[in-house]
N, C-alpha and C positions, 0 to 999 in steps of 0.2 A: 490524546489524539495520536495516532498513526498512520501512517501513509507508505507504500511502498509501491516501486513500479520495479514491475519483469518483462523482461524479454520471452515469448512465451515459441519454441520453436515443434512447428507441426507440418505432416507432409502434406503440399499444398492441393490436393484432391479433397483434402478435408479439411480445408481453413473453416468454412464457411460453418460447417457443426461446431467447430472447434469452437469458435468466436461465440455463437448463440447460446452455445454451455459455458462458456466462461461469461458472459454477463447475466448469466442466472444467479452467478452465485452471489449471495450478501456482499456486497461491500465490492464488486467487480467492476470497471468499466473499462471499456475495449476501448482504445485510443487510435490505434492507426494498425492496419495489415500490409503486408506482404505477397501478393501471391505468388510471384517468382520465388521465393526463398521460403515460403511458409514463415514466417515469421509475425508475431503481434506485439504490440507493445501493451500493457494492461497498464492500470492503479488499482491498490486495493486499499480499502481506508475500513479503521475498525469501525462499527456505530453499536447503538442497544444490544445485546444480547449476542454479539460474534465481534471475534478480534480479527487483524491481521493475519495471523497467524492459523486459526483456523482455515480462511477462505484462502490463504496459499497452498494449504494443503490440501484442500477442495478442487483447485486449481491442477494441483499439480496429479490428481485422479480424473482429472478429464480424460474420456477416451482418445486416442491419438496425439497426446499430447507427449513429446517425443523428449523432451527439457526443457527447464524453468530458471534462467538466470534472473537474479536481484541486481538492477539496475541501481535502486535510487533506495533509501530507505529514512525515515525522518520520524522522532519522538514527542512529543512535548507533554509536559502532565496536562490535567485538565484544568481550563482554566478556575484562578480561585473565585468562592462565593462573593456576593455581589459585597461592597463595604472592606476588604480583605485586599493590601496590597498585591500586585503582581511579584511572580518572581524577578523581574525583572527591575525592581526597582526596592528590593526590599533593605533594609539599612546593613551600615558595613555589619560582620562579626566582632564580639567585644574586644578590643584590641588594636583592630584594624585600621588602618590611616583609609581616612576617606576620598575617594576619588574626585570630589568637588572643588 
């Protein structure tokens, strides 16, 4: 899983386009505008069949879309099969003093 939020900056005559093409695209959702400053805040989370990284750069071919700062940005693998520790709790390395 992926997640990322931008600061999405556009002249404010054209927020309103601006905003309807960016939550067209996969994985987009408009969180909050600006119309004084054109400004938007997005998320973009990967799902099925498009990553992150595709719909920022989806994003960032919007028309009027003037620059794209990366606010926030967050990884994690996907979670393991059902039966299958997490990584968060998998035992030390051979060696290793244990944390308990």
């Amino acid at each position: 899983m992926r997640i990322a939020s931008l600061v999405m900056r556009v002249p404010p005559p054209h927020l309103d386009a601006a905003a309807g093409a960016l939550g067209a695209i996969p994985g987009v959702q408009v969180h909050a505008r600006d119309s004084a400053t054109g400004k938007l805040i997005i998320t973009v989370e990967d799902g099925p069949g498009y990553s992150t990284a595709d719909s920022i750069l989806a994003a960032h071919k919007v028309p009027h879309v003037l620059s794209a700062t990366l606010a926030y940005e967050y990884s994690e693998d996907d979670a393991p099969p059902a039966g299958e520790p997490s990584s968060l709790h998998r035992p030390p390395a051979l060696g290793a003093p244990s944390c308990h």
